[in-house]
N, C-alpha and C positions, 0 to 999 in steps of 0.2 A: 423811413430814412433813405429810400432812394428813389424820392422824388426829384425832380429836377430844381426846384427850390433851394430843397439843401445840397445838393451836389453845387451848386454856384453857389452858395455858403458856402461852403466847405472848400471850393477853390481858391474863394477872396483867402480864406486861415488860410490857405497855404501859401498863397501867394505871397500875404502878408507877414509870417512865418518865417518865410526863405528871405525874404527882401531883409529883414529884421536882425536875421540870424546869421546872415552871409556879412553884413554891412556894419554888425555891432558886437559879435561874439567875442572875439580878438582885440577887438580896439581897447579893454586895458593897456596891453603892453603897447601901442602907438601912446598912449596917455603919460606911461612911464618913459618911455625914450623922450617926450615932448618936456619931460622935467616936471611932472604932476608929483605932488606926495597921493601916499596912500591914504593919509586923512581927508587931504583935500578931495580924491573919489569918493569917500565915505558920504564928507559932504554933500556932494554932490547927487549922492543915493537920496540923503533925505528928502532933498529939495524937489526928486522927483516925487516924491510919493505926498510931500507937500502939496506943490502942484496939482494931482489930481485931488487930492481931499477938495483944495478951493474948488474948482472947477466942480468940482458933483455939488455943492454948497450953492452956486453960485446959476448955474446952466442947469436947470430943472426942465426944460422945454426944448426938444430939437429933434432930428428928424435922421431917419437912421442914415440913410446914401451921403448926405454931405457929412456927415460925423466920420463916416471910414474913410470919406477922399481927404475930411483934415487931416485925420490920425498920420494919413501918409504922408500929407503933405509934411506935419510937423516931424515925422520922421527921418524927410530927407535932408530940413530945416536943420538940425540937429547933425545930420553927414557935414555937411556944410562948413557948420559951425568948429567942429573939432577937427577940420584936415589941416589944419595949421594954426596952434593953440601960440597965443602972446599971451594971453594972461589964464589963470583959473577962472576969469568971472566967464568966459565962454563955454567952459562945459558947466558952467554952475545955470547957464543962460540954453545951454541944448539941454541941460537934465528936466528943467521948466519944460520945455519944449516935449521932449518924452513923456513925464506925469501927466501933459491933457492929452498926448496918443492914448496913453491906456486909458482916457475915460472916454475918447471917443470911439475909441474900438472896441473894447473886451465889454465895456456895458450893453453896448447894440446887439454885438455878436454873441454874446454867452444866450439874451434874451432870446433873439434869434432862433440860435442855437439849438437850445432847448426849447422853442415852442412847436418846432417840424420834429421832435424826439416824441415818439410813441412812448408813452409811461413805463411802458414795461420794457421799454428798451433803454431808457436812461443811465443805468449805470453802463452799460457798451458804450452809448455813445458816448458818457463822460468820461470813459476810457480812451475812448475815440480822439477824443478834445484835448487830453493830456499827451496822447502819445503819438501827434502828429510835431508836437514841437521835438518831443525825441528821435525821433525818425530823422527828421530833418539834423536834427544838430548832430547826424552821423556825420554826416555829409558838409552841412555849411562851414561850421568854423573850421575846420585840416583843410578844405580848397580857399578861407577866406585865406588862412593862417598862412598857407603856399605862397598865395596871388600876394599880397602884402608884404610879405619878406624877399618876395623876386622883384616885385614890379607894381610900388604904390601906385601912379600914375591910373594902370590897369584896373586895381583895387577901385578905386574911387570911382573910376566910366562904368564897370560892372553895377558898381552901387547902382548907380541910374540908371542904367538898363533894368534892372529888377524892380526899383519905384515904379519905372514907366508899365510894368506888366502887373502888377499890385495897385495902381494907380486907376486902368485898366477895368479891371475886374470888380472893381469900387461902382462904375458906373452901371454894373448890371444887375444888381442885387434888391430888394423889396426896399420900399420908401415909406416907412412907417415910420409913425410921430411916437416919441417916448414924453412923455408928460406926467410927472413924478414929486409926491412930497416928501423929504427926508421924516419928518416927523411920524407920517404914518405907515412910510415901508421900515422904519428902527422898532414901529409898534408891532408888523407885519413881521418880521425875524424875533420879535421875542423870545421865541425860543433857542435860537439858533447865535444871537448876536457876540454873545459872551465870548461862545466858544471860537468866533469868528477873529474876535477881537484877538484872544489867545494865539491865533493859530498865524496873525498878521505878526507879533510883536518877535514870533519864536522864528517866522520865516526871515528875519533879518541874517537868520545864520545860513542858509542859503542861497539867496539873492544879494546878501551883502559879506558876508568874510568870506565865504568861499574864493568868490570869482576875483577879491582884491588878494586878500593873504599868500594866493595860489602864488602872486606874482613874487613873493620871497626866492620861490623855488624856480619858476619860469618865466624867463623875461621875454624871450623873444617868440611872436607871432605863428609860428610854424607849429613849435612845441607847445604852445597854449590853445592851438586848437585839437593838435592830438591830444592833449590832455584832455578835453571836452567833449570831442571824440569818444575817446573811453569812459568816462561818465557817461555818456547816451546811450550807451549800445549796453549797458549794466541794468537800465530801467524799462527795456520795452517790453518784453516776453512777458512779466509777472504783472505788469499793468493791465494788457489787452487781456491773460488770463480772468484777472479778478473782478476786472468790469463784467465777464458773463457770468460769472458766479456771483454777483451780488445780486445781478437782477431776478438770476436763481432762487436768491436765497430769500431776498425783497427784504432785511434787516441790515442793513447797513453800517448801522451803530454797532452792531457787534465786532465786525472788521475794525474799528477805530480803536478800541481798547489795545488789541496786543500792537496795531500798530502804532502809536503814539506812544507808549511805553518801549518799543526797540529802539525809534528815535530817542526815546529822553535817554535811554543806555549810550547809544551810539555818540550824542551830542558830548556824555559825558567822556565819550572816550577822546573828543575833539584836544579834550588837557593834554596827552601827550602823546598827539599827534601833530604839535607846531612844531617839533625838533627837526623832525627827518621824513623827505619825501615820498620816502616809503607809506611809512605808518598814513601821510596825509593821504595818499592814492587811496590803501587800502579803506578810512574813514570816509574818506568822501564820497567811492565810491559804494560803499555799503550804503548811506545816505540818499544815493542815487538811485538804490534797488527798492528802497521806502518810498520814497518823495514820489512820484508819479503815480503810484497806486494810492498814497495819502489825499493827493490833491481830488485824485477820480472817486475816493467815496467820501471825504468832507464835501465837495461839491453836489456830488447825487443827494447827498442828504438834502444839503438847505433846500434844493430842487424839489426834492418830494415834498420835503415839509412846508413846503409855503408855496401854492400854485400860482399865486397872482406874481408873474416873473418881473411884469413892469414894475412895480413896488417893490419887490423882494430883492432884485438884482440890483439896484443902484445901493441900496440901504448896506447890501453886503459888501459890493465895493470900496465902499465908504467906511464900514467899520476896517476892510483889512486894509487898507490905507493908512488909517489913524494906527493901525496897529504895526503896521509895519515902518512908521515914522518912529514911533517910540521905539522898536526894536534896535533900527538903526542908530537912533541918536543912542541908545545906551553902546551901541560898537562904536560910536564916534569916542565917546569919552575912554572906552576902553582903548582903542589906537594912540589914545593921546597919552593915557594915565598909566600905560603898561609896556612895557619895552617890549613883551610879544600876548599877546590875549592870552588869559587864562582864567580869571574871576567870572570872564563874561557866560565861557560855557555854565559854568556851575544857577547862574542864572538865568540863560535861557531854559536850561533844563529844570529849575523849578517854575516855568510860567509854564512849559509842555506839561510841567506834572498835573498841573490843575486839569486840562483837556480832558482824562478820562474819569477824575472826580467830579468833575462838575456833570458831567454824561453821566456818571454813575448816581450821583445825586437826584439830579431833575427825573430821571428814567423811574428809578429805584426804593430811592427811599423816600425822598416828598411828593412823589408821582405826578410833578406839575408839569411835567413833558412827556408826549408819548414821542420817539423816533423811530423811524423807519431805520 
């Protein structure tokens, strides 16, 4: 892992990271001043994750160095688009534009990733890979959240300044072809797809009500990035710990049980925690102390369990995409059908509930999976 190969990896992630995370963390509240409803974000959620399902459907053949220069490119595509909103179909047209970033980048890049990752270092480095975006969201959203609420003008030149060094760093990284059948990498996760599916539909509660609901409580830019802030600096310590300790342990699956089960507690505590921004801190940030050590050993798993990463990694993307469409669209209907969420947690936490039965299942009792 410290080879020069992956060290220029692992610059583009940060580069692309920071550029990502400085330029998009905060922009709710620019969305909400601009007159956006929080459904119509919601929508917008979907449509990204829409977006990438087509796109892995569609783009089966390509090559990794121009795939990270789109990624940025559609990302800056996307700044563009939303510095001065007249209608919704614009961020409904940048959220498009974001779903084929994440298939041009996190597909390359995880592949990537993981193929300069010695075996027996993979849970570090998947630790490695979850807790550079935390690190950084120390730092990016409270300086976007600053720059934005003193001086958008500034905001937005910075933005480009940061593409232009992410943009950059695209150009010097391995040029290898991905050429991929969905058919036979959904065959090649057999084991693993269900729970992928599961793990996409339940991440709607993270990726999608968090970061919109937060905005009941915080409107403006400054204090939406200390908020995020303090969520990042709650997930780093126990992340990097338990990525050495799994490759310690080489069982991984074991880790998933108690953790999947504190989140489906925690999800439930989400009920009443929309009243008062206390209660929300405190859940969300609990949440926070799970979520990056969840992502670093569900990910080491499918890793270990399926080596062929060009096959495996698209298939997986593509399930939590689909999964995280459904997740979302059942928050869309909740935003709309409930004056403040409440039905929704009780259902996300019965689809987490299946994660450690079905683990328990395949492992255990019909012994049709072995997991690491």
């Amino acid at each position: 892992m410290q080879n020069k190969k992956f060290l220029n990896l692992f610059f583009l992630y940060s580069a692309y990271l920071w550029f990502t995370s400085f330029s998009q963390s905060v922009l709710p509240t620019h969305f909400l001043a601009q007159g956006l409803s929080l459904s119509q974000m919601m929508l917008a959620k979907i449509i990204l994750f829409l977006a990438q399902t087509l796109i892995l459907f569609k783009l089966t053949v390509f090559r990794s160095k121009l795939a990270w220069k789109l990624a940025i490119i559609c990302q800056i595509l996307f700044i563009f688009l939303v510095i001065k909103i007249y209608s919704p179909l614009q961020l409904y047209l940048a959220s498009a534009l974001s779903g084929l970033a994440l298939y041009f980048f996190y597909v390359f890049y995880n592949i990537a990733h993981f193929e300069e990752t010695p075996k027996e270092k993979r849970g570090y480095s998947s630790a490695l890979m979850f807790s550079l975006p935390t690190f950084i969201s120390i730092v990016g959203p409270i300086l976007a959240g600053f720059i934005l609420f003193r001086n958008q003008n500034f905001f937005w030149i910075l933005s480009g300044v940061f593409f232009i060094l992410a943009f950059n760093s695209a150009g010097k990284q391995p040029n290898f072809q991905l050429e991929y059948n969905l058919v036979s990498g959904l065959k090649e996760i057999k084991a693993t797809r269900l729970l992928i599916l599961i793990e996409g539909v339940w991440e709607a509660l993270p990726i999608g009500l968090v970061p919109i609901f937060t905005l009941y409580f915080i409107k403006t830019p400054l204090e939406y990035g200390i908020y995020l802030t303090y969520l990042s600096l709650i997930g780093i310590v126990a992340n990097l710990l338990l990525g050495g300790l799994t490759d310690r342990v080489q069982k991984r699956a074991i880790f998933l049980y108690p953790l999947t089960i504190a989140m489906l507690i925690i999800t439930l505590f989400f009920t009443s925690a929309t009243g008062s921004i206390y209660r929300w801190a405190i859940v969300t940030g609990s949440l926070s102390f799970l979520l990056p050590i969840f992502w670093n050993v569900s990910t080491a798993l499918v890793v270990d369990s399926h080596p062929n990463l060009k096959i495996a990694i698209p298939a997986r993307e593509l399930m939590l995409a689909l999964g995280r469409s459904l997740g979302l669209f059942l928050l869309f209907l909740s935003f709309i059908f409930e004056p403040v969420p409440y039905y929704i947690f009780y259902v996300l936490a019965g689809v987490l509930a299946l994660y450690p039965l079905i683990l328990f299942w395949n492992s255990k009792v019909v012994k049709r999976f072995r997991y690491l």
